[in-house]
C-alpha positions as a Markdown table, in Angstrom:
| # | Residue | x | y | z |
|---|---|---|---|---|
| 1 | Unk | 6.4 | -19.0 | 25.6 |
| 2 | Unk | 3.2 | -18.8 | 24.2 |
| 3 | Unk | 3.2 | -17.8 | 20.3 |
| 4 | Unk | 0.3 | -14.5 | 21.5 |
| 5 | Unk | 2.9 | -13.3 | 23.6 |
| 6 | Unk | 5.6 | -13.2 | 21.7 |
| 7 | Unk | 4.1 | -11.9 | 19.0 |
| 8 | Unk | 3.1 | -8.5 | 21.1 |
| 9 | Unk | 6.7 | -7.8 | 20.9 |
| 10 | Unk | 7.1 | -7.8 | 17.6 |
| 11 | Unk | 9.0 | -4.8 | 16.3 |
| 12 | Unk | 10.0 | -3.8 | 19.5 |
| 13 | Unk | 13.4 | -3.9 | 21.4 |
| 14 | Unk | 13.5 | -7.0 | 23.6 |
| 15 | Unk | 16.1 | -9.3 | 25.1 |
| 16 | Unk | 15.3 | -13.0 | 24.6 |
| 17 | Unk | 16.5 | -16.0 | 26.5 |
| 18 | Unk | 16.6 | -19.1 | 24.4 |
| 19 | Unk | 16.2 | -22.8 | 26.4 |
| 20 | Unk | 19.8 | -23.1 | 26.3 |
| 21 | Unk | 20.3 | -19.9 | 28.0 |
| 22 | Unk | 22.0 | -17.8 | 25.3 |
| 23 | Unk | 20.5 | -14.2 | 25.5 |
| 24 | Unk | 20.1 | -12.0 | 22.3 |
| 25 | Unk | 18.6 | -8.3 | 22.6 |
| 26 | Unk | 17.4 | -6.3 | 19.7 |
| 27 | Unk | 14.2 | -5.6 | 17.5 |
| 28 | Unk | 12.2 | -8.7 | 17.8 |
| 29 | Unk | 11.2 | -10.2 | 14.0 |
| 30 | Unk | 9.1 | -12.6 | 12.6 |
| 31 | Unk | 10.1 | -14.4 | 9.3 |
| 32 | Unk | 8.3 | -15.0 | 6.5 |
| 33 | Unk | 7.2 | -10.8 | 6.4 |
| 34 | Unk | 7.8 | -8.5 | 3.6 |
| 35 | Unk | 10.4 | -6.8 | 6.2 |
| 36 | Unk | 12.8 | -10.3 | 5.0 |
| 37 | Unk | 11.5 | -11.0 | 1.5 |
| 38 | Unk | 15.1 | -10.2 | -0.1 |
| 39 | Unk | 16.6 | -12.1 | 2.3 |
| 40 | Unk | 15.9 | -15.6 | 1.3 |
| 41 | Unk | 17.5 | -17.7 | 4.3 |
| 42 | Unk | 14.9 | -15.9 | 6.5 |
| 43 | Unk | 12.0 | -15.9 | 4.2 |
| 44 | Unk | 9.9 | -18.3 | 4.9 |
| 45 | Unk | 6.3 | -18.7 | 4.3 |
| 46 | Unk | 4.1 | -20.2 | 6.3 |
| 47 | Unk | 6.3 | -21.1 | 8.9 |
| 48 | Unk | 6.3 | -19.2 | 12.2 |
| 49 | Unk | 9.6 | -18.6 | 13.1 |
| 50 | Unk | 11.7 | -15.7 | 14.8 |
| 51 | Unk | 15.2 | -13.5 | 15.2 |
| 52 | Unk | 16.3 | -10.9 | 16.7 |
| 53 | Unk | 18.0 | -8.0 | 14.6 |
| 54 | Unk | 20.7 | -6.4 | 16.6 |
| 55 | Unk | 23.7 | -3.8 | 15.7 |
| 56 | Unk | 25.7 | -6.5 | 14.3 |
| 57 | Unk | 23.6 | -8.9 | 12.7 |
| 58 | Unk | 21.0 | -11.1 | 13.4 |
| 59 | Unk | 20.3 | -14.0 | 16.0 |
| 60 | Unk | 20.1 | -17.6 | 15.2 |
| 61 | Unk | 16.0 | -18.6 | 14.2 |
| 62 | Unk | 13.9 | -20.0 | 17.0 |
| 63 | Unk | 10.0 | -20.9 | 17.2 |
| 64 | Unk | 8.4 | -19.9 | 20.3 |
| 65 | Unk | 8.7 | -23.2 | 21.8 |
| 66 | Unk | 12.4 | -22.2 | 22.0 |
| 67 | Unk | 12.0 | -19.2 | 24.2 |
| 68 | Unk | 12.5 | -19.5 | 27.5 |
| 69 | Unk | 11.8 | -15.3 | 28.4 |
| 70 | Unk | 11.3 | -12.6 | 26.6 |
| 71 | Unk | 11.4 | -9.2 | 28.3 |
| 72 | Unk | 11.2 | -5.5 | 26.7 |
| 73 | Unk | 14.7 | -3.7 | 26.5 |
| 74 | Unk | 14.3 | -0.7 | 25.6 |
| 75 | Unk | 12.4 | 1.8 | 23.5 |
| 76 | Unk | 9.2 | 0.7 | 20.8 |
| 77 | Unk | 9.9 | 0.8 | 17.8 |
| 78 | Unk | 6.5 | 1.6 | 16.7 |
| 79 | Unk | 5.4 | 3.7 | 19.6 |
| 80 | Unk | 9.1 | 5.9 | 18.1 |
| 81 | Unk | 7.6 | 5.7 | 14.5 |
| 82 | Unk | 4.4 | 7.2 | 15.3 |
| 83 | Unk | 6.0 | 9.9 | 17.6 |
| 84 | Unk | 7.8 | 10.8 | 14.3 |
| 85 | Unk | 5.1 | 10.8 | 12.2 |
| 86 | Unk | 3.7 | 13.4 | 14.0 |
| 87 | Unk | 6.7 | 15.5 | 14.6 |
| 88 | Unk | 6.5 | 16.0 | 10.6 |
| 89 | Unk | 2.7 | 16.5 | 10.5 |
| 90 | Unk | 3.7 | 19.8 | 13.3 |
């Protein structure tokens, strides 16, 4: 999958299919961001690597090269944040 795509669904519920067919769905995030930088097994800089956080955990890492489809699952998480924001601004 190209890296532009992907990278659209950052922060958003998705289900990803990796090349060997496992499937993962949760919030779609990149490492390396200030969202990880406690964690430092997914910290890394400068390198453009993925996971998805779900309920329970989090999926292995993966590069986009890795992902074989990608598809939304549910609800935006940042399309839900700005909905709130302006539920308290009301």
């Amino acid at each position: 999958m190209r890296r532009e795509d992907l990278e659209e669904r950052l922060d958003t519920e998705v289900t990803v299919t990796l090349f060997d067919g496992s499937e993962y769905t949760g919030v779609l995030r990149q490492c390396g961001t200030d969202y990880v930088r406690d964690n430092d097994n997914l910290f890394l800089v400068g390198r453009k690597y993925y996971f998805v956080e779900m309920d329970y955990g989090i999926s292995c890492i993966f590069r986009c090269s890795h992902v074989k489809r990608c598809k939304y699952a549910g609800g935006n998480v940042k399309k839900l944040k700005q909905l709130t924001n302006v539920i308290e601004c009301v």
